[in-house]
DORORO-883080 format. One record per residue (C-alpha): residue in three letters; x, y, z. Coordinates in steps of 0.001 Angstrom, whole numbers. Layout:
% residues N
res:xx:yy:zz
ALA:X:Y:Z
...
//
This chain:
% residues 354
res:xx:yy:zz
UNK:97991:110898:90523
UNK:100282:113391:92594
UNK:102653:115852:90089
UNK:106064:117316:91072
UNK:106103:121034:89772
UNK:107895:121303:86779
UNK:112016:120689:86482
UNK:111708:119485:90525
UNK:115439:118228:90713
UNK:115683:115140:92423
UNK:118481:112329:92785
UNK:118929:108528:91280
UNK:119628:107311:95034
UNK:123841:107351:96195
UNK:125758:109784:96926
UNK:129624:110308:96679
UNK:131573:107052:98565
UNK:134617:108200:100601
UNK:137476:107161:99356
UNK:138296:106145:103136
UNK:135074:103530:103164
UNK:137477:100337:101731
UNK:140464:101142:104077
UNK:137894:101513:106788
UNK:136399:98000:106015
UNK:139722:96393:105937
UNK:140547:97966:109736
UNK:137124:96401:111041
UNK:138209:92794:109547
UNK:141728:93418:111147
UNK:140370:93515:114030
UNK:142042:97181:114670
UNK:138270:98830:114491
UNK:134964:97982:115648
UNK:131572:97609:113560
UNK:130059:100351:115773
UNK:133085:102835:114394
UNK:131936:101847:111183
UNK:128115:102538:111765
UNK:128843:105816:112808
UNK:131328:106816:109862
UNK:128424:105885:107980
UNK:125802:108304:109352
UNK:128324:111224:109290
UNK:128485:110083:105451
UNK:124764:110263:105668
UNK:124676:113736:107147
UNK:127619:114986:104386
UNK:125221:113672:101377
UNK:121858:115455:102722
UNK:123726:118443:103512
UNK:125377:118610:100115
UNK:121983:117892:98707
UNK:120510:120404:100520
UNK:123973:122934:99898
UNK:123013:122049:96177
UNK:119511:123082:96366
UNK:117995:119548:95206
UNK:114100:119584:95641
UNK:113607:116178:96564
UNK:116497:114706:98094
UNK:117880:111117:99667
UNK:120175:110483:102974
UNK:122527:109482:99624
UNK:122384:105529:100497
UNK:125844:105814:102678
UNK:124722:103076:104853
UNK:123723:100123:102239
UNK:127762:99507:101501
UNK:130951:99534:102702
UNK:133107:100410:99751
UNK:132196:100815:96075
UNK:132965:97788:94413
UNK:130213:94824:93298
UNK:131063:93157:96521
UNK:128828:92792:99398
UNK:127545:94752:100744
UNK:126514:95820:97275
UNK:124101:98789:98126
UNK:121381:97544:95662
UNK:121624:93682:96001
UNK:123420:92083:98556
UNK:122429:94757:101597
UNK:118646:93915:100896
UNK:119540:90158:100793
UNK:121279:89717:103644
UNK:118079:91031:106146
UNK:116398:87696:104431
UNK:116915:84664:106388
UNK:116581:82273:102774
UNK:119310:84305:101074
UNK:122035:84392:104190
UNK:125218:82701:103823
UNK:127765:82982:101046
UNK:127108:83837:97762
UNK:128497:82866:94545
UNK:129790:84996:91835
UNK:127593:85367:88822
UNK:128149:87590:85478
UNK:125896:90057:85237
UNK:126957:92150:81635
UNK:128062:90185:78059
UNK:130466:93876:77692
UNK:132678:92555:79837
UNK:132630:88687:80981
UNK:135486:89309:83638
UNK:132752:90906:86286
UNK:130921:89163:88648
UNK:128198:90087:91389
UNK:128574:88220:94547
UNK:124922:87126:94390
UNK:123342:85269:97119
UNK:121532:82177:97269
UNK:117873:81830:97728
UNK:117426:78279:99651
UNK:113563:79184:101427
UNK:110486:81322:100921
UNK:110730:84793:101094
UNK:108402:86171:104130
UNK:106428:89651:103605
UNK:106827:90052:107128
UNK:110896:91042:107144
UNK:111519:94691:107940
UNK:113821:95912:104983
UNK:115026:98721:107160
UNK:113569:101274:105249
UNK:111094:103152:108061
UNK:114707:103715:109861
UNK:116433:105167:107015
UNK:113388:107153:106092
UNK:113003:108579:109932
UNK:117257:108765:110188
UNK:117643:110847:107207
UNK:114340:112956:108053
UNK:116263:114003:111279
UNK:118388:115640:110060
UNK:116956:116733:106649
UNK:115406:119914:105961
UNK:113787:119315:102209
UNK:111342:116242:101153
UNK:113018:112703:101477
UNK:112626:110038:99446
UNK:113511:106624:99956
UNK:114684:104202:97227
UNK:114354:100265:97350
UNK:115852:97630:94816
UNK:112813:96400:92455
UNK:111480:92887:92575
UNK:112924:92467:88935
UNK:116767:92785:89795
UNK:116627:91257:93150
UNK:114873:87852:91426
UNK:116909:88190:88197
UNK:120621:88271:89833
UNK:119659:85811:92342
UNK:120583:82079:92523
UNK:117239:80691:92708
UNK:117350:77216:94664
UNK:114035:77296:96006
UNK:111877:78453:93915
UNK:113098:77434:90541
UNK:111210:80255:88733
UNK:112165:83439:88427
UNK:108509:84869:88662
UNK:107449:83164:91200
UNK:110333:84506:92951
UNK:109299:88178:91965
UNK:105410:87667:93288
UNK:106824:86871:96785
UNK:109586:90025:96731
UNK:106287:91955:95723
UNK:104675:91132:98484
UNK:107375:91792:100790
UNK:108144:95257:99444
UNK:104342:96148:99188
UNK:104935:95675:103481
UNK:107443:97578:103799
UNK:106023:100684:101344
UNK:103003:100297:103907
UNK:104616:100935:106318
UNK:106436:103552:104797
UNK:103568:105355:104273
UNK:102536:104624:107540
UNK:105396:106886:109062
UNK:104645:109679:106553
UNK:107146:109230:103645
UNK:105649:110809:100415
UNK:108368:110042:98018
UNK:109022:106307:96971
UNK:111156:105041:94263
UNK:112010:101852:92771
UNK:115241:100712:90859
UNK:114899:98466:88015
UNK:118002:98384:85970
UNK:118044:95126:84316
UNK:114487:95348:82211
UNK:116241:95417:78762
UNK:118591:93074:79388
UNK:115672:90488:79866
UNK:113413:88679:77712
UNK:109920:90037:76877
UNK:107822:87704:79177
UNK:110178:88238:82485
UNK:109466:91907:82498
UNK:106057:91861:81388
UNK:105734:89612:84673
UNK:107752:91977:86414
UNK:105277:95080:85843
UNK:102636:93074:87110
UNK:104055:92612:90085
UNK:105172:95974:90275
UNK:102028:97294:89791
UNK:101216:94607:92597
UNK:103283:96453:94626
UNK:102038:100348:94428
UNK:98322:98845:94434
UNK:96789:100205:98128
UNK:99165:102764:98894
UNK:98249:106067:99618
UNK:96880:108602:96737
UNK:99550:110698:97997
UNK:102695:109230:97477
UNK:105054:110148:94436
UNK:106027:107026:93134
UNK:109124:107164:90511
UNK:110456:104235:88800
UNK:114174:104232:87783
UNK:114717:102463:84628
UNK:118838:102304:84046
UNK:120790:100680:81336
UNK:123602:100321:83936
UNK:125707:103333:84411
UNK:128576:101493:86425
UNK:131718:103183:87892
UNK:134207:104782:85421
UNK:138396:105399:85484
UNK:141203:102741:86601
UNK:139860:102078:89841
UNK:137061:100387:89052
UNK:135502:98016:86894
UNK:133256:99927:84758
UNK:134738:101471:81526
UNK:133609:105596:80361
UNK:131612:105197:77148
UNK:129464:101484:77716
UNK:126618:100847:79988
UNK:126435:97240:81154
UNK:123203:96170:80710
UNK:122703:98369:77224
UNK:121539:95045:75383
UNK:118399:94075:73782
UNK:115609:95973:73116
UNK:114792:98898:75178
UNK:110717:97877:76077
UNK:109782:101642:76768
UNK:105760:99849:76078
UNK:106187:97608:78744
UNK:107839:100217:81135
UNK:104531:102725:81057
UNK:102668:99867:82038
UNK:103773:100631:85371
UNK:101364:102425:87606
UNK:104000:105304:88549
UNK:103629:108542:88600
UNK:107553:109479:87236
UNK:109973:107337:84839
UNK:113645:107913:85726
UNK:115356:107224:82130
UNK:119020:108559:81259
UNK:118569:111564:78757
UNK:119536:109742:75487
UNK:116703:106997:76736
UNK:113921:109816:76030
UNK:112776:109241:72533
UNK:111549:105823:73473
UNK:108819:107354:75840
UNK:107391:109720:73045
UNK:104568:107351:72257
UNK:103726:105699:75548
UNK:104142:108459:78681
UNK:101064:109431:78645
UNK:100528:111918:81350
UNK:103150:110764:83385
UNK:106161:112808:84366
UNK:109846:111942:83192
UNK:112642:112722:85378
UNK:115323:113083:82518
UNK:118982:112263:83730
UNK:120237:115151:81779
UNK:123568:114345:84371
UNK:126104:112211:82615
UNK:127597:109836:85708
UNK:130429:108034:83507
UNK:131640:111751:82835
UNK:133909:112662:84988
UNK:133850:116223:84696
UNK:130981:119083:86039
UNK:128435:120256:83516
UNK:126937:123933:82920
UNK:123603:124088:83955
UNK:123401:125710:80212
UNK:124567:122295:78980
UNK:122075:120395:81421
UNK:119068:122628:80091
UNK:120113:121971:76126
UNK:119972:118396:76954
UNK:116292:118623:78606
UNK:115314:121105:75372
UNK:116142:118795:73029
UNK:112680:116918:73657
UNK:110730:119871:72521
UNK:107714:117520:72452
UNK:108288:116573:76598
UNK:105767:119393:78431
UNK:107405:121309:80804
UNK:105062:119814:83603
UNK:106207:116624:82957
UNK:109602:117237:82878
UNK:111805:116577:85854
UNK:115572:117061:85964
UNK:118169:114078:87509
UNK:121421:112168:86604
UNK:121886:108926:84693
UNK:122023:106735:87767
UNK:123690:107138:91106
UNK:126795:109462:92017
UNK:128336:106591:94192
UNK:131607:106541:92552
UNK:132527:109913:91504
UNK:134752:111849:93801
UNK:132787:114478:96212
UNK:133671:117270:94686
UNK:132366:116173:91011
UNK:129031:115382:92844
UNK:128350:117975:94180
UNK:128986:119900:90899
UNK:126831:117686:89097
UNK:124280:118801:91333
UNK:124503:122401:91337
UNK:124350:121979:87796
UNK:121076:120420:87732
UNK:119945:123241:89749
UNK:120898:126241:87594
UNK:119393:124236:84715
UNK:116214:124702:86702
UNK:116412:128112:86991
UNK:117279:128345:83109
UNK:113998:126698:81821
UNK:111805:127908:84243
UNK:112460:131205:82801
UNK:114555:132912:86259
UNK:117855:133882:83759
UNK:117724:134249:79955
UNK:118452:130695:78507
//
């Protein structure tokens, strides 16, 4: 089982969304811009995030997701959901809206409908991003992918009629695609599962299984993280998140059922720790010790206390990252966030006096 070095800083997945990336989308349905103008606003976003990344001094870093959306609302394409989706020929079409949190019963994801098997053969896109953002990248790159869980659970399930069985066959199609992943040399892989405590006992046990499913075969050599999120949705008036609830913070959290998972690194917001004291093993925890429904910077001071607090969490298993994504905090903020979660590195590795 590969190990980061301890406190490795590493990101959740999205980076800051320009503002600009809703008006943009609204000129290419006008008419008044093309899709291509679109595509290449996207990898200049691309370039911004890895170079802020890198700027930040982030170990392990992402091309920041810019491509998977076009604004940074639920709506497709939603950069977790619906952009996966729509490369599937059985889920292509319109979707229908669906709640997806009991805090708040006036959102909706646009999920899609699944009318046909899902093929292992479909090309996700992911050897493209990986190779795109290594082009321009100068630190390790790691490439994130939607879990089978959340892409089954969210789902309007037509054909199948079973949520598992719908999860086996996404297993099998992201097992592919991580092939070939390796395959063109990526050594970082993560998967996003944000819905387990939301969902009953038997769906995610199912889900781990299939998980594990997936990771079976690949190389020894690969860092494979799972992030585990209680749904750290946008924040302020101009979304629909709210600061202070997470939207899929019900039920019990199954931290027993989450080290079942044959990863090498547990992404778990900071307050999520304590449930990992009796089943991580020796795994690593990347602690999101980054507060993304705050919209102000942290000290790196303030990011270390937060990791120190868990005096029973060994240094080399410790890794340092946000509560989920920074897709909808301003640029600025972002980056801040990030700096901070370097000079907490350099605090409790011992560089500066803590």
């Amino acid at each position: 089982m590969p190990q980061y070095e301890k406190y490795t800083t590493t990101v959740v997945g999205a980076h800051s969304v320009p503002r600009w990336y809703e008006a943009m989308d609204r000129l290419v349905n006008a008419g008044q811009l093309a899709p291509g103008d679109f595509a290449d606003a996207q990898l200049r976003a691309s370039q911004a995030a890895i170079l802020e990344q890198e700027i930040a001094g982030i170990d392990v870093i992402t091309g920041g997701e810019m491509h998977r959306r076009t604004h940074n609302r639920h709506s497709p394409p939603n950069a977790m959901l619906n952009h996966f989706w729509q490369k599937i020929p059985s889920f292509q079409g319109e979707t229908k809206p669906k709640p997806i949190t009991p805090y708040d019963p006036n959102v909706f994801h646009p999920a899609a409908i699944c009318r046909g098997p899902i093929q292992d053969s479909i090309d996700l896109g992911l050897v493209d991003e990986f190779l795109a953002t290594s082009s321009f990248a100068r630190k390790p790159v790691k490439i994130t992918m939607t879990g089978p869980h959340l892409l089954a659970a969210v789902a309007y399930n037509e054909y199948y009629g079973d949520v598992q069985k719908m999860m086996a066959d996404f297993g099998k199609l992201l097992h592919q695609n991580f092939r070939k992943l390796a395959h063109a040399g990526c050594k970082h892989l993560q998967i996003d599962e944000p819905y387990f405590t939301a969902s009953s006992e038997g769906e995610v046990d199912a889900a781990v299984e299939v998980i594990n499913g997936i990771i079976e075969g690949l190389p020894d050599d690969i860092h494979i993280s799972i992030h585990i999120c209680q749904g750290n949705y946008a924040v302020g008036p101009d979304y629909d998140g709210q600061i202070g609830h997470r939207y899929f913070d019900t039920g019990r959290y199954k931290a027993d059922l989450i080290c079942k998972i044959d990863a090498d690194v547990f992404m778990v917001e900071h307050d999520m720790v304590p449930h990992y004291r009796s089943y991580l093993g020796n795994k690593q925890l990347a602690v999101g010790a980054v507060d993304v429904q705050a919209p102000n910077v942290e000290t790196g001071q303030q990011v270390a206390d937060r990791i120190k607090a868990y005096d029973w969490l060994a240094p080399e298993q410790t890794l340092i990252t946000s509560t989920c994504g920074f897709n909808h905090l301003p640029r600025h903020i972002a980056l801040g966030k990030l700096r901070a979660m370097r000079e907490a590195q350099t605090i409790l590795r011992g560089n500066v006096q803590a």
